[in-house]
N, C-alpha and C positions, 0 to 999 in steps of 0.2 A: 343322781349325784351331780350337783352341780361342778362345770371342768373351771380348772384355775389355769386362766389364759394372760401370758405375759403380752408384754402390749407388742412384744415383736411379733408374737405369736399368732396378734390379732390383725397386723400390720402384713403380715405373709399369709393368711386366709384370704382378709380381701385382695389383696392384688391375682392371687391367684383365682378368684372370681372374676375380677375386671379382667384379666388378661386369658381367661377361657383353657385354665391350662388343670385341664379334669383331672390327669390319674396325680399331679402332685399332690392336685384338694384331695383328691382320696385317699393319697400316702399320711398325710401331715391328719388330714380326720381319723384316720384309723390307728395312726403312731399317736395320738390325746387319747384318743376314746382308750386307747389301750392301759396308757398311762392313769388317767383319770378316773376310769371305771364310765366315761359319760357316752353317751346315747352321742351320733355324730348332729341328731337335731338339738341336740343339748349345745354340741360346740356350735352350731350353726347360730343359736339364739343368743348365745354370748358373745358373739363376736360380731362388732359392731365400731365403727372409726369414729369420731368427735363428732362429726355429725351425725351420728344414729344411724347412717347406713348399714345396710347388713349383705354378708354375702350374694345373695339375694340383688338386690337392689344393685349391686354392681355386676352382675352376670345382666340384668334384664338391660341395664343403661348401653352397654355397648353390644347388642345385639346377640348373646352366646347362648341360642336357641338347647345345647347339649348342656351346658353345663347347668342352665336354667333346670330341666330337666334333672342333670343329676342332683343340686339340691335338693329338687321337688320330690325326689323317689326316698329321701330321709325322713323327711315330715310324716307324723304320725297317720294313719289312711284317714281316719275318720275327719281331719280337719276341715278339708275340704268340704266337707256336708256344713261344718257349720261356720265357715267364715264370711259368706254371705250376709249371714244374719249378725255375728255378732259386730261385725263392724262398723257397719252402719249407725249400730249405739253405740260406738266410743271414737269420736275423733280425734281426741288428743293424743298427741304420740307418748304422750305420761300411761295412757294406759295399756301400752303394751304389752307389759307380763299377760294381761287378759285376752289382747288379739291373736288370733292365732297368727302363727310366722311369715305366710306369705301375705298378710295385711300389714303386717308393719308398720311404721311411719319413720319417717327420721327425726333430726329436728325440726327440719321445714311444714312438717307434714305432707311429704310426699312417701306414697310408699313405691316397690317395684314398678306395679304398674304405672304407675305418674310414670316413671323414666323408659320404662318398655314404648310406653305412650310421647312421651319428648322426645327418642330419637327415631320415631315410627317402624319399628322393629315388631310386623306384622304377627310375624310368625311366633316371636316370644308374648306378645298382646293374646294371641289363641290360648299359648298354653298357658297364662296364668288366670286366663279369667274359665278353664276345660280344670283346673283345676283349685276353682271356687276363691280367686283374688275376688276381692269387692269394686264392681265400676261405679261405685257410687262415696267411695269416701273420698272425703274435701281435704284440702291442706291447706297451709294457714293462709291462705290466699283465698281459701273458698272457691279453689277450683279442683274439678274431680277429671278422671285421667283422659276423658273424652276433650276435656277443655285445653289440656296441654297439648293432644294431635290439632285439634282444630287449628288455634294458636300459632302452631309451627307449621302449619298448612300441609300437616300430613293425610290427607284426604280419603287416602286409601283403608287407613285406620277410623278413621271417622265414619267410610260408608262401611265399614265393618260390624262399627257399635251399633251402626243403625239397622243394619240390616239383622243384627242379633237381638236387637233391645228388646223385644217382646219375649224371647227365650229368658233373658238376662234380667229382663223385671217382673215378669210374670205380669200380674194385674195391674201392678202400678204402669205399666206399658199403656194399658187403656184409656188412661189417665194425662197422656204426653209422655210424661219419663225423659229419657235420653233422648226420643226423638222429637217433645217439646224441646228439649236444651239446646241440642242442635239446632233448630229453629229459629232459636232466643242466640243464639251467635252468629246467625248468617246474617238476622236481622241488624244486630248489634255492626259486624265488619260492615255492612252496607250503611248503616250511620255514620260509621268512623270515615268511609271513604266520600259520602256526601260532604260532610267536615272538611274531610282534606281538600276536594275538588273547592268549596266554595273558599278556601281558603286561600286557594294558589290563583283563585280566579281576579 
């Protein structure tokens, strides 16, 4: 059964996400779930701020490796088998109701990962892709979560992707993958900065 979340309602989920403050999300999940009859991944899925972020996505953006975690232990087990795969076929964040929860997207087309990946928050980059996040969907930029650590010259995260991409793409690995992409952005930065040098020269 779908929960009937008032917007304060939705408004005090996330920040209690962003601000990594566990047992209140657990109070205020289990005071609905109670009220509502709903599943707390049911509150988790409807609760979502004008940008489409979701609980989720604000735990993973400011680093809240526990609280990342306790959302994740709400989500139905099986998900994680399949959100590798379905996500990859659906990139718009229209078709959410279908992606499962930790692929999300917002508006932007960024999901958790994108923002676990922008503010190089290693540790939460492990658990969401240990617990079957997609490193391959794009947002509306056309960049997938490897391309936001690169970007902000989070390096440590980037030798992470690379050093996993063979586990994380299976055969498409053999093929380049994530360690062609990488490749294709080192290449890229060293063009940008020939640019800049012949430019100041």
């Amino acid at each position: 059964m779908a929960p009937k979340l008032s917007e304060d309602e939705i408004d005090d989920l996330i920040y209690l996400a962003r601000a990594g403050q566990d047992a209140d999300l657990t109070d205020m999940l289990r005071e609905i779930s109670s009220r509502d009859g709903a599943t707390p991944a049911e509150i988790l899925a409807a609760a979502r701020d004008e940008g489409k972020a979701t609980c989720l996505h604000m735990a993973a953006a400011n680093g809240h490796a526990k609280t990342v975690t306790l959302i994740l232990s709400h989500l139905p087990s099986g998900e994680s088998v399949t959100a590798a795969t379905t996500a990859t076929s659906q990139s718009s964040p229209e078709s959410s109701a279908e992606t499962p929860y930790i692929n999300v997207q917002n508006s932007f087309g960024n999901s958790a990962l994108h923002w676990a990946c922008l503010g190089g928050h290693l540790d939460v980059v492990k658990l969401l892709l240990s617990r079957g996040a997609s490193p391959t969907v794009a947002n509306d930029k056309d960049q997938i979560p490897l391309d936001l650590a690169a970007f902000n010259n989070h390096m440590h995260v980037v030798e992470y992707f690379l050093s996993q991409s063979k586990d994380i793409e299976g055969d498409n690995a053999k093929e380049g993958g994530l360690e062609k992409g990488a490749q294709d952005l080192e290449m890229a930065e060293r063009a940008g900065e020939n640019t800049d040098e012949n430019a100041s020269a």
